[in-house]
C-alpha atoms as one frame of an Amber mdcrd trajectory, in Angstrom:
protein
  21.327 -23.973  15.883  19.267 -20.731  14.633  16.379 -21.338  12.338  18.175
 -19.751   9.396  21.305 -22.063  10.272  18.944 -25.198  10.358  17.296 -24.379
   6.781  20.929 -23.942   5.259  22.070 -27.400   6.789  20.204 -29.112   3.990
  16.705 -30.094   3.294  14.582 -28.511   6.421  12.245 -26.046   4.985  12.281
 -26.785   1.814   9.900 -30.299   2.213   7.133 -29.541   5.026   6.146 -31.607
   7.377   2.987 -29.661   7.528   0.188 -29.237   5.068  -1.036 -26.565   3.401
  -4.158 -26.299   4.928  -2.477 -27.042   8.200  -0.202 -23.718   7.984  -2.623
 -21.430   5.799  -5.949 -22.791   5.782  -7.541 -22.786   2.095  -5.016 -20.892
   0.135  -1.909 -21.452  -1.891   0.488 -17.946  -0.663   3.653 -19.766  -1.065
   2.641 -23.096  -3.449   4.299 -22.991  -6.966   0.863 -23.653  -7.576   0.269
 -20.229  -6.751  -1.197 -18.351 -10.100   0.371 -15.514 -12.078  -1.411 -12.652
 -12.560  -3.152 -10.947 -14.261  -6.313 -13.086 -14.423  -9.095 -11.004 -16.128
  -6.584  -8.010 -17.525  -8.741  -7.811 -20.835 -11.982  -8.814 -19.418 -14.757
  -6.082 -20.964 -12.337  -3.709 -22.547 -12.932  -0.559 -23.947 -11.476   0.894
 -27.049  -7.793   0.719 -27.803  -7.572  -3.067 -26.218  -6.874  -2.224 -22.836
  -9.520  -1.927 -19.660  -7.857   1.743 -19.126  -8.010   2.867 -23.091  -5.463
   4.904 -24.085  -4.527   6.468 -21.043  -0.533   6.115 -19.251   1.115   6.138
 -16.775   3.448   9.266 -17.936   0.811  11.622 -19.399  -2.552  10.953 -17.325
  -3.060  12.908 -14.010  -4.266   9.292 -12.466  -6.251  11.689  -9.620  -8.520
  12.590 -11.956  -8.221  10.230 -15.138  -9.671   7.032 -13.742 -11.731   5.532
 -16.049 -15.618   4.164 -16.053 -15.632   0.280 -17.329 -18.454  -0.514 -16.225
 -17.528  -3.899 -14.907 -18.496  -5.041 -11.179 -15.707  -7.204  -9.050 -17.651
  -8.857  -6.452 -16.151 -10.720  -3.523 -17.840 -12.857  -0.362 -15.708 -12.351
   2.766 -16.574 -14.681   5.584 -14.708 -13.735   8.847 -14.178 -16.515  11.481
 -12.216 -17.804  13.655  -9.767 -20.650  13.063  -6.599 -22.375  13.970  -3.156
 -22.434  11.665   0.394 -22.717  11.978   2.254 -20.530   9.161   5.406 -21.482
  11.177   4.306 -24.426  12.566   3.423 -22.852  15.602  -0.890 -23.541  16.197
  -2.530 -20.781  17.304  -5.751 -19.238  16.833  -6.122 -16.698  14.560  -8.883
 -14.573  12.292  -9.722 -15.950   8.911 -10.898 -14.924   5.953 -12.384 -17.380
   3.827 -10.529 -19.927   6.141  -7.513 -18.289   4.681  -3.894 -17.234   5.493
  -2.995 -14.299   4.507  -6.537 -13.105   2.961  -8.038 -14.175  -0.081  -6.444
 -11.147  -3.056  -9.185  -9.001  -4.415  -7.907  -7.982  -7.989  -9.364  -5.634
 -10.509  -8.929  -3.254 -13.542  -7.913   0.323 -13.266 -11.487   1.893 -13.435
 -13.528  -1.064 -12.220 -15.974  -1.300  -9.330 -15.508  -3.886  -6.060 -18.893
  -4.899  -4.506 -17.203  -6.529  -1.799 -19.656  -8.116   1.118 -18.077  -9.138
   4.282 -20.120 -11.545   6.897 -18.988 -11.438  10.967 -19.093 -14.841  12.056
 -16.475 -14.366  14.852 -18.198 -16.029  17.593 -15.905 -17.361  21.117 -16.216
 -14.538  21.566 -18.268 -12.438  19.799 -16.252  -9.613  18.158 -17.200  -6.475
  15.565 -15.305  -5.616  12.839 -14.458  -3.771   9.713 -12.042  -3.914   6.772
 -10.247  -1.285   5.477  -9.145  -1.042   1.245  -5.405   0.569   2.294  -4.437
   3.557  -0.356  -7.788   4.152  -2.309  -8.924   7.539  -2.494 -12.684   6.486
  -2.370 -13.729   9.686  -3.860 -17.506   9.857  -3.636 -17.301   6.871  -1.729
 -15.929   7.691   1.884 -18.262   6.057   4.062 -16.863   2.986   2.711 -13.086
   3.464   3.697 -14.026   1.192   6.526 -12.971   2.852   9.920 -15.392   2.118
  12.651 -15.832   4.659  14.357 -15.401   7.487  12.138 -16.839   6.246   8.393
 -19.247   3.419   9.832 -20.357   1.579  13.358 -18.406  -1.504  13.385 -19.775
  -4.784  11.086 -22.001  -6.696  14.464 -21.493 -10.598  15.554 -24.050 -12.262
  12.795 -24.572  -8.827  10.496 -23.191  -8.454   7.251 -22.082  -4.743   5.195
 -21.608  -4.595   1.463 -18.619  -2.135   0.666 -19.238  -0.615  -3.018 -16.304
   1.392  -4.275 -14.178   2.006  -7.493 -10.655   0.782  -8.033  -9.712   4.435
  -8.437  -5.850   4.248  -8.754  -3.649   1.541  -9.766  -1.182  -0.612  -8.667
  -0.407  -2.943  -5.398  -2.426  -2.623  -1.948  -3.704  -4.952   0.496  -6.744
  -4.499   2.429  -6.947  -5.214   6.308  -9.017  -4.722   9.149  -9.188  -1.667
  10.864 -11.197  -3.067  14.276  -8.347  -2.236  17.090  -5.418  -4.635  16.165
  -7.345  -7.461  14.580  -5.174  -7.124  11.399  -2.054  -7.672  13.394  -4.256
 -11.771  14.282  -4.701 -12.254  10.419  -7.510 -10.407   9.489  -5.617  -9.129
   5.452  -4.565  -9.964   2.082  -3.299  -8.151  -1.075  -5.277  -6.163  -3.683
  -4.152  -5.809  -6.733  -5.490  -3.351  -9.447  -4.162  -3.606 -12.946  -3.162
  -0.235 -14.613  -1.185   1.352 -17.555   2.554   0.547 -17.148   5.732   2.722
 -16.577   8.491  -0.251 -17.502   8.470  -3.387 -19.254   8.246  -7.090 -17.945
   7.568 -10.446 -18.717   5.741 -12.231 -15.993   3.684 -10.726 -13.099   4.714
 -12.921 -10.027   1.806 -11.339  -7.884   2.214 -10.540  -4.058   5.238 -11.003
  -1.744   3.472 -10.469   1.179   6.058  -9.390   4.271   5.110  -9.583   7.814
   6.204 -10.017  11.113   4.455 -12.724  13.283   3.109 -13.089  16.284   2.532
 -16.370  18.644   0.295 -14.718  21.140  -3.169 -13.964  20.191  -3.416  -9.908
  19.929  -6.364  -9.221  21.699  -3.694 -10.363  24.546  -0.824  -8.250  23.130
  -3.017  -5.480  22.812  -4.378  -6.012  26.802  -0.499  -6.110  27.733  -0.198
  -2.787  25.493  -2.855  -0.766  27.070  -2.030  -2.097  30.514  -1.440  -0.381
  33.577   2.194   0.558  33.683   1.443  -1.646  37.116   0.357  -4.295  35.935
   2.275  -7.869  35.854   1.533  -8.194  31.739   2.422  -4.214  30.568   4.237
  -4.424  27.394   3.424  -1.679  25.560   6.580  -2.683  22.966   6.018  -6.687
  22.632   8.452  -8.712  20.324   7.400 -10.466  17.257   8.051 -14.538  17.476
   8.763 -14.898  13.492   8.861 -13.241  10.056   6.816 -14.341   6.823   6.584
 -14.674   2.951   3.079 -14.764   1.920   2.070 -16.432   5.331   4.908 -19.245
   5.842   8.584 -19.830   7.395   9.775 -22.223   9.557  10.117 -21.628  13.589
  12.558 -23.290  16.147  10.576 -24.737  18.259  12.492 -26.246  21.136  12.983
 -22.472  21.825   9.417 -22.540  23.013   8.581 -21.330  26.907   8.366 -24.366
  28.987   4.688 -24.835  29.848   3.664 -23.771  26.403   1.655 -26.937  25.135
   0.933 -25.571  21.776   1.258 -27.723  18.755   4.757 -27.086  17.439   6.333
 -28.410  14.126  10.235 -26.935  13.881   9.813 -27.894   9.850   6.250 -26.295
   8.447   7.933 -25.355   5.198   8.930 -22.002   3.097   7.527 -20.406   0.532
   8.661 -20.826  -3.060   8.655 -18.786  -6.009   8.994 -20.020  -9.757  11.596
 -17.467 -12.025  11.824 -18.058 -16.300  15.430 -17.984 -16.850  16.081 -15.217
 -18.793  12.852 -13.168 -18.204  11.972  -9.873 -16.013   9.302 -10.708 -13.192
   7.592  -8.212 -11.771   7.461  -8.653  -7.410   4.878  -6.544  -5.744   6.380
  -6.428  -2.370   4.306  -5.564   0.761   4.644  -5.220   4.471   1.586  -6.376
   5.810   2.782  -6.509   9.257   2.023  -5.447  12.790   5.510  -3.499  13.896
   8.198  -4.906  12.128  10.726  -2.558   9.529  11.571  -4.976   6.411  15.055
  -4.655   4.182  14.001  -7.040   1.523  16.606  -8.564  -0.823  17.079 -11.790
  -3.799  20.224 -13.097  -3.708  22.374 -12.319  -6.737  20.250  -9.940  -8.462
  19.478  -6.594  -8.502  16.052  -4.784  -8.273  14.247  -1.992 -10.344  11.793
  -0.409  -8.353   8.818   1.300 -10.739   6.062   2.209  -8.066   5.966   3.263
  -4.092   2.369   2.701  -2.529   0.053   3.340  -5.575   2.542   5.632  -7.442
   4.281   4.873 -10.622   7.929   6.288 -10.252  11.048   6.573 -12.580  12.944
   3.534 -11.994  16.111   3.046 -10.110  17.986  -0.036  -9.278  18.998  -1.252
  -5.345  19.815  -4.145  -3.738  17.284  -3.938  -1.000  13.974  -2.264  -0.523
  12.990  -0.900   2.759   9.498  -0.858   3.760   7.583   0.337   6.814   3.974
  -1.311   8.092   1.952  -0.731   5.583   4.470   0.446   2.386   4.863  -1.242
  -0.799   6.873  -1.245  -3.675   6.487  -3.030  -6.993   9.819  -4.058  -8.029
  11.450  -5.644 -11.576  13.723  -9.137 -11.433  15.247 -10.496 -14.205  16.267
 -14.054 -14.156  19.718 -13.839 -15.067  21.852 -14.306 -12.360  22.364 -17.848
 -12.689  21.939 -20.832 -15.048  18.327 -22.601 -15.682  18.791 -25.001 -13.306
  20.119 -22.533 -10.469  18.105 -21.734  -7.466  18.187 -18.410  -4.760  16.977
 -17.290  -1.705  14.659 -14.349  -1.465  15.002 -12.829   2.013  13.338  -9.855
   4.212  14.881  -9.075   7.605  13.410  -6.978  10.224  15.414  -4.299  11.016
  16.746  -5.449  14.890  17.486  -1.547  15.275  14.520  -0.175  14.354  11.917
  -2.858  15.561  11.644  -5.296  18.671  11.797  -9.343  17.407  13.360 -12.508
  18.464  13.632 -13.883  14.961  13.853 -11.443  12.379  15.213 -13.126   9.343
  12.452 -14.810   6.882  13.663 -16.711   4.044  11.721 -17.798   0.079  13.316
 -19.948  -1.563  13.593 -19.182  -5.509  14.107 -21.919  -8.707  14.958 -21.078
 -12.307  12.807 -23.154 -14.716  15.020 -26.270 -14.194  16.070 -25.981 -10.877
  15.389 -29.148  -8.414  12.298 -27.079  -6.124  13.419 -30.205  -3.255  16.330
 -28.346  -2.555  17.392 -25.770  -0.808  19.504 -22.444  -2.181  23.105 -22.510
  -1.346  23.280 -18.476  -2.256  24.674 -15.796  -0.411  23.041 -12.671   1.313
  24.491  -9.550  -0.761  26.624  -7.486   2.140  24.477  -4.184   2.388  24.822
  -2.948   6.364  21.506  -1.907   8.240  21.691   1.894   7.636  19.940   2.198
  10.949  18.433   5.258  10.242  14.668   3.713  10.132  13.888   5.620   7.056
  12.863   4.811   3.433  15.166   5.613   0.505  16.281   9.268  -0.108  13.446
  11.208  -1.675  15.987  12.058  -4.795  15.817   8.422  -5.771  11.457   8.339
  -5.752  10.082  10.660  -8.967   6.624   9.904  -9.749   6.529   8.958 -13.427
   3.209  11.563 -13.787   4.671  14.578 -12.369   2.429  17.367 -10.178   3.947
  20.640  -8.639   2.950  21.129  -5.266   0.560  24.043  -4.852   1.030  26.566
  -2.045  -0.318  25.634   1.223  -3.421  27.509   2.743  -2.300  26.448   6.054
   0.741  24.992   7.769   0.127  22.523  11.008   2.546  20.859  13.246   2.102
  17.659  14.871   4.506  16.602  17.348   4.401  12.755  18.197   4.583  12.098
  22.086   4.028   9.651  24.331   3.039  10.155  28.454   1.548   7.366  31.763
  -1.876   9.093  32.007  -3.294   9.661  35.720  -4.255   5.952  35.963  -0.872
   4.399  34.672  -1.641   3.692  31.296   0.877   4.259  28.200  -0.533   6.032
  25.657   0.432   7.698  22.394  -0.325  11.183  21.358  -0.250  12.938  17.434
  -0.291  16.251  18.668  -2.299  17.688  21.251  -4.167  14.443  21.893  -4.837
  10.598  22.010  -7.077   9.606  20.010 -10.103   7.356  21.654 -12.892   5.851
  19.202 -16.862   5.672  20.326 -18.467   3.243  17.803 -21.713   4.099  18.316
 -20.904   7.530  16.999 -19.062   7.898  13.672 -17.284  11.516  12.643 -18.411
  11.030   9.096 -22.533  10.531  10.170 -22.047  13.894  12.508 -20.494  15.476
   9.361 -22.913  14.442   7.241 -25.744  16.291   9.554 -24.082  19.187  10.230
 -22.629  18.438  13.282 -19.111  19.646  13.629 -18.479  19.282  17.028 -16.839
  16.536  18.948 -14.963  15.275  21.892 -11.044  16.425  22.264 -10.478  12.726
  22.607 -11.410  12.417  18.893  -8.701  14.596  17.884 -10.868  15.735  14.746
  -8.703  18.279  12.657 -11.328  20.877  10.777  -9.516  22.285   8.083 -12.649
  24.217   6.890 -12.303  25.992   3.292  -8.592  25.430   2.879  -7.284  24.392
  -0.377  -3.952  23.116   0.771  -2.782  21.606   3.847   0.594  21.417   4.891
   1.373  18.806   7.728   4.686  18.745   9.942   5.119  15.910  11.753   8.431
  16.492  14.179   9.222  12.989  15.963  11.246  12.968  19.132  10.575   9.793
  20.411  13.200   7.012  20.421  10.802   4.832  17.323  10.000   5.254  13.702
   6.593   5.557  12.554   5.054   4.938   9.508   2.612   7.697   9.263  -0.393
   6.736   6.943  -3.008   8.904   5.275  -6.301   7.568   4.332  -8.265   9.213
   0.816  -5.189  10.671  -0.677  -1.333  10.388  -1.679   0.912  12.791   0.079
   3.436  14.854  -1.545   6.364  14.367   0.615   7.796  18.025   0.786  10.804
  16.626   3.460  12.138  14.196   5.712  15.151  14.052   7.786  16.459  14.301
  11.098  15.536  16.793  13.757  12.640  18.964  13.483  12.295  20.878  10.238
  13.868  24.104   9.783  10.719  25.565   7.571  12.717  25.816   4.640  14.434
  22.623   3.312  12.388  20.849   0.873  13.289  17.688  -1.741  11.831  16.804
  -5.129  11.126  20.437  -6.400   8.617  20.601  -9.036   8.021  16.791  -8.389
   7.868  15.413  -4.824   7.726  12.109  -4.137   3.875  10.933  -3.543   2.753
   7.871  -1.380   0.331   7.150   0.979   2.574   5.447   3.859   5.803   7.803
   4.931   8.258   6.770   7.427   9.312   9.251  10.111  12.379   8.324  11.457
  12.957   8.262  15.067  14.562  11.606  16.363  13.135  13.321  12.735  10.689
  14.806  10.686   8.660  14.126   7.690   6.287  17.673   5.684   3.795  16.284
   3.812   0.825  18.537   1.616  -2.118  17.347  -0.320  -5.045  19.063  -2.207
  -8.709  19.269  -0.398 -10.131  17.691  -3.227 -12.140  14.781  -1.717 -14.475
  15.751   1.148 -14.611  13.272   4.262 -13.297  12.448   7.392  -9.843  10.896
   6.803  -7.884   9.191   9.195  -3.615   9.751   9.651  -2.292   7.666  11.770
   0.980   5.463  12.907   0.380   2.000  11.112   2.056   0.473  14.069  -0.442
  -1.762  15.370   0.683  -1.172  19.095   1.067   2.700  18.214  -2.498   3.427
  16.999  -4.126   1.362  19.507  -2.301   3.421  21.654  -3.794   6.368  20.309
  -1.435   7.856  17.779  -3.997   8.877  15.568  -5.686  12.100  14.247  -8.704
  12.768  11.923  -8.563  15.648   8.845 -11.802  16.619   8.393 -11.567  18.282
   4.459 -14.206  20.246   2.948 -17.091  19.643   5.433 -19.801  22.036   3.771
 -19.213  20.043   0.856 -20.036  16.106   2.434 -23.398  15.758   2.714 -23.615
  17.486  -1.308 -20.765  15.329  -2.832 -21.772  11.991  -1.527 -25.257  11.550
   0.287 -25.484   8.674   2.806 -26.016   5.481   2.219 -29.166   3.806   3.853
 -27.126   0.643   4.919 -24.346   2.439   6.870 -27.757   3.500   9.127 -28.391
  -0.312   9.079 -25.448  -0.867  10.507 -25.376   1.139  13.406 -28.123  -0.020
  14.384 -27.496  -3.648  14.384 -24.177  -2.694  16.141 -26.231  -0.442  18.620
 -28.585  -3.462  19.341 -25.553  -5.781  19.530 -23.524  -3.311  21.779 -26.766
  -2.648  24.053 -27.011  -6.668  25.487 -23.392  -7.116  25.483 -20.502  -5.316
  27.225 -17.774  -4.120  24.317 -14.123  -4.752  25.511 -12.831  -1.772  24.165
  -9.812  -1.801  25.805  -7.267   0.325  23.160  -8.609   3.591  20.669 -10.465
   0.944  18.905  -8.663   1.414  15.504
């Protein structure tokens, strides 16, 4: 019997055999004793009652409105290893906090995280470095967290203090950005409290989507970067599972025989507490390594009101597709039933788009009276896989603030391609290159000393004293990618199949803005944004096995300007040189781009 056919049999999944500190370490993603948010929304206002003051969602450019509060979010990340079993399956894994998924860093629109993260991963010894996905960290970019081009990596036994402002608003997660180490457990949501573009009752927090994994990555990353040779190339592996904020339950007499893991076939679902009659707010997020979600709630419809960190004029669906790394906040109202009924939540990875053995993941849903010991008897609304491996059509996402594009300085064209290099390895190109990290060398550092000139293996875009830069990304491989641009929100000009003709465009006067855009396989996806925030800014596949693969480029904006708008920092020199100390008396398995 499948997994989803043993959970609808009765009882299975609904009361765990395991704990909760046996399948997520120290947290409570997917406990009814899970809190709502917000926690602190009122905590050192200003004027007018609210963190933010007067300013909206519909008449504030939030690009250049944020506001100062003054108030300091700090956080204490410990990264170790540990062992879990978020479907019952033990394996070892990368913790933070001893946690499953991450611990959530939350603030106020206009707040500033001092957020210090200790490496403790010892057997063996690893660096590392987390990345806060979707901030523009204006003023602020050697802390996007991207060894290798804002900072040397975080060393075995060293410590880095990220200081940045919560400059937009809205639901994130943060992750690290150390080859695949995100993909072994290394993220968690961030939330960021902000003026409102609909009304609800009850903020439900995170739903935290991701596909799952029963081999370690450092090993599915060695079988992606393989020789094409080699006994253990998989340069495509399949996901073993799919989570809800870190739990579902896993078949395990499917197991390989001479697997000895611990295995419990009954490590319990997560649950999710609805007010009968009352609209909940879900801030959905795909947190994953590969997998494409179509996320749906039985019986009940959905009013999306933000994409990534951008507000958006509502419109109602029945499921919400996201790529690696997308979100969308989206409005529930508990009405679809009586107060003792109960639903199943559900996200499915898309078995045309993405490679898994078990792609259905299942939440389990009560009304204010329901019995939470038993399981949903609801049924999955009937809405086909398009199969297309896109998002929504860009006519249905209108960012609540509008902004007109401007007219592009420059125009470049990416193609996505993928070759065996001369010694049999797969690799993954964005353009004319794969990209290929050195630690001990970040872009930003050259930048910041006038050095502008680096190795093709970098794949370091200058776009000088442009204003406005115009990306085409044509896709002819057989996969989607979800094409992600650090320090900014992209205007999505187009998307569609086939290359672009140079004409067609969507959204008008008021594209579509986000900071994650899937490019469908066989397609195309024109993107634009403003030079306005001077750095080295990574846009890359979020694809775990794609980027460490090398599908990856760097836009290097305004460089005359990054040493004047925000001077160095003293520690990231600390830094590299504990990591050059570190790196000098041990050998660093850098075995994929390193990112």
């Amino acid at each position: 019997m499948s997994i989803i056919g043993q959970i609808l049999s009765g009882a299975l999944g609904i009361i765990a055999s395991l704990s909760q500190q046996q399948t997520n370490g120290g947290s409570t993603w997917g406990t009814l004793d899970n809190p709502l948010l917000p926690q602190f929304l009122t905590n050192n206002p200003l004027p007018w009652g609210l963190p933010w003051g007067p300013l909206t969602a519909k008449d504030d450019n939030p690009y250049t409105s944020a506001p100062n509060t003054g108030v300091i979010r700090e956080y204490d990340f410990t990264i170790k290893r540990g062992q879990i079993a978020p479907d019952g399956y033990m394996k070892n894994v990368l913790l933070i906090n001893g946690q499953f998924p991450g611990p959530m860093l939350e603030a106020n629109w206009g707040d500033t995280f001092v957020i210090t993260v200790h490496n403790q991963i010892v057997g063996p010894e690893e660096g590392t470095a987390l990345h806060w996905h979707g901030l523009l960290q204006k003023g602020s970019p050697w802390f996007d967290g991207v060894p290798a081009v804002q900072q040397c990596p975080i060393a075995p036994g060293s410590s880095f203090t990220y200081t940045f402002k919560a400059d937009l608003y809205g639901s994130s997660w943060y992750h690290s950005h150390y080859s695949a180490q995100f993909a072994g457990g290394l993220f968690g949501p961030m939330i960021i409290h902000g003026p409102t573009n609909a009304p609800y009752d009850i903020d439900l927090g995170p739903v935290m989507l991701s596909d799952y994994y029963h081999t370690d990555y450092f090993t599915l990353v060695e079988g992606a970067m393989a020789s094409n040779s080699s006994a253990n190339f998989n340069p495509a592996p399949a996901s073993d599972n799919n989570l809800i904020n870190g739990k579902m339950n896993f078949n395990c007499s499917t197991v390989a025989a001479g697997d000895n893991a611990p295995c419990s076939s009954n490590a319990g679902i997560s649950k999710f507490k609805f007010t009968t009659g009352k609209t909940h707010r879900l801030r959905l997020m795909n947190l994953g390594g590969e997998g494409l979600q179509r996320f749906s709630i039985d019986g009940h419809n959905m009013t999306v009101i933000a994409n990534d960190f951008v507000p958006i004029k509502p419109y109602t669906t029945n499921v919400v597709t996201l790529g690696i790394g997308q979100r969308s906040d989206v409005l529930v109202t508990a009405n679809a039933g009586k107060s003792d009924s109960a639903f199943w939540m559900r996200s499915n990875i898309s078995t045309i788009c993405s490679i898994t053995t078990q792609p259905a993941a299942l939440a389990a849903i009560y009304y204010d009276k329901a019995d939470s010991t038993k399981p949903p008897t609801s049924t999955a609304w009937n809405v086909p896989d398009p199969g297309t491996c896109s998002n929504d059509d860009l006519s249905l996402t209108t960012p609540y603030y509008a902004l007109a594009p401007s007219t592009p300085s420059t125009t470049q064209t990416f193609e996505i391609n993928y070759h065996i290099n001369a010694t049999g390895h797969f690799l993954w190109a964005l353009g004319a290159h794969s990209f290929r990290a050195d630690y001990n060398q970040p872009i930003l550092l050259l930048a910041n000393e006038g050095n502008f000139t680096y190795p093709a293996e970098w794949n370091v875009q200058n776009f000088g004293t442009n204003t406005t830069i115009r990306i085409v990304v044509n896709n002819p491989s057989p996969v989607a990618h979800p094409m992600h641009l650090h320090g900014h929100n992209m205007q999505i000009i187009h998307e569609g199949p086939g290359d672009w003709d140079g004409v067609s465009t969507t959204g008008g006067s008021n594209p579509q803005r986000r900071d994650v855009q899937l490019v469908r396989n066989g397609g195309h996806m024109v993107m634009q944004f403003d030079a306005d925030n001077p750095g080295v800014w990574p846009f890359h596949c979020h694809i775990a096995w794609h980027v460490s693969g090398g599908l990856y480029a760097n836009m290097l904006e305004r460089p005359a300007d990054i040493a004047k708008d925000a001077p160095i920092p003293e520690m990231l020199a600390e830094t590299c040189r504990d990591w050059s100390a570190w790196s000098t008396r041990t050998v660093v398995d850098q075995i994929d781009s390193g990112v």
